[in-house]
C-alpha positions in Angstrom: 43.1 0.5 12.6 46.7 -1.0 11.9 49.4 1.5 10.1 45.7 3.9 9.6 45.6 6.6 7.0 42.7 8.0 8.0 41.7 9.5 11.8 38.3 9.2 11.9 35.9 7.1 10.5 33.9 10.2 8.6 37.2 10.2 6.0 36.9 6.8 5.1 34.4 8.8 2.4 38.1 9.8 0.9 38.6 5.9 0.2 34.9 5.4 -0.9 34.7 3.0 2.5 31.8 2.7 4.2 32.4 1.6 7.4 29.7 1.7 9.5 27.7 -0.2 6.5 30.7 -2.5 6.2 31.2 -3.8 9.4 27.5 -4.6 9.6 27.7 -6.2 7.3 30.7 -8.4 7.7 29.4 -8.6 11.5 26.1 -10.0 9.9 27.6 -12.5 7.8 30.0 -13.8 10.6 27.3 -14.7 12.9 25.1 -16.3 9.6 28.6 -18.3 9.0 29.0 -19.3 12.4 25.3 -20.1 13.7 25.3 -20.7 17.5 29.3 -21.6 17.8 30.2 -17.5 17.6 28.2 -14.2 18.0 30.2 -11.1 17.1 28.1 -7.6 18.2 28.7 -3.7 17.4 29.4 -1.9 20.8 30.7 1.2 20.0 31.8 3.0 16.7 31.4 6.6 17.1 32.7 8.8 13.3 34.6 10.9 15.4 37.1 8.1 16.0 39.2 5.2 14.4 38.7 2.8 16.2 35.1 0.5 17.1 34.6 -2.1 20.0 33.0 -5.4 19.5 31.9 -8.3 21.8 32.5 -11.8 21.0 30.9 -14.4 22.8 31.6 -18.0 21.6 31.0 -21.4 22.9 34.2 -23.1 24.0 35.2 -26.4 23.1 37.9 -26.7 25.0 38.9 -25.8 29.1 42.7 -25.1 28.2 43.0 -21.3 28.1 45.9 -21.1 24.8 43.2 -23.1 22.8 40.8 -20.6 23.2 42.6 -17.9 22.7 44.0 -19.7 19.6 40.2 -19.8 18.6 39.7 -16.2 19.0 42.8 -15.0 17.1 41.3 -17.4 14.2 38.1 -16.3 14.5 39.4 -12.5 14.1 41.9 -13.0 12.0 41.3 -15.3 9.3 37.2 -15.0 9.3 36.5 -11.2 10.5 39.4 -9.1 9.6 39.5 -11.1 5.7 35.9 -10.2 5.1 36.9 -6.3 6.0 39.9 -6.2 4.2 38.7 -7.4 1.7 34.9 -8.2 1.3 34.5 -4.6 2.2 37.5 -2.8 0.9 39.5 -1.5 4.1 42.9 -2.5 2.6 42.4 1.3 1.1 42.0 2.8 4.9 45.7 1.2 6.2 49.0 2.0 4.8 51.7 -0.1 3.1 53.1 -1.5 6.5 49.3 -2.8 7.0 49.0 -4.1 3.5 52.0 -5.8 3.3 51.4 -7.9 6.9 47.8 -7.9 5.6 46.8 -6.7 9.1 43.8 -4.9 8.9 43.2 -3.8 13.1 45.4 -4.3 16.7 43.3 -5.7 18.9 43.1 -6.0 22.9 41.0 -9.6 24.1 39.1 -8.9 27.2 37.3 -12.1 29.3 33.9 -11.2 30.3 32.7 -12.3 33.8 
């Protein structure tokens, strides 16, 4: 979580956030939205921490290595992280330096081979 008032997912109850629900649902919606181009799965999101890991697997249209990371940032930033913040109401779950960048999560991209 960006600028995160909580530090576990278990307060998010404080906010009335769901997040395990949530970001099944958002996860669920992104791959109905995106059919065969983009897969997004739930690794790891454990209520003891803030933080959950996904895997992204997506079918690349282009060999140049900036366009697909351009792709990916999209695909997280604009798609993803809008239907969390607010689809699912995390806005309440990151502080006013996080609202006002609208920046919901950092994030780390990691190739799989």
């Amino acid at each position: 979580m960006y600028d995160s008032l909580i530090a576990n997912w278990k307060e998010a109850a404080k906010f009335k956030v769901q997040p395990r629900q949530g970001l099944a649902r958002v996860v669920d919606a992104f791959n109905l939205k995106h059919g065969g181009d983009a897969y997004l799965q739930i690794l790891e999101m454990e209520e003891d921490q803030s933080y959950f890991v996904l895997a992204l697997s997506c079918k690349n249209a282009s060999d140049q290595e900036q366009a697909v990371m351009n792709r990916i940032t999209h695909l997280l930033e604009k798609d993803f992280a809008t239907d969390l913040l607010i689809g699912e109401t995390w806005y309440q779950l990151i502080g006013t330096k996080g609202k006002f960048e609208r920046r919901l999560f950092s994030y780390s991209i990691q190739p799989y081979h």
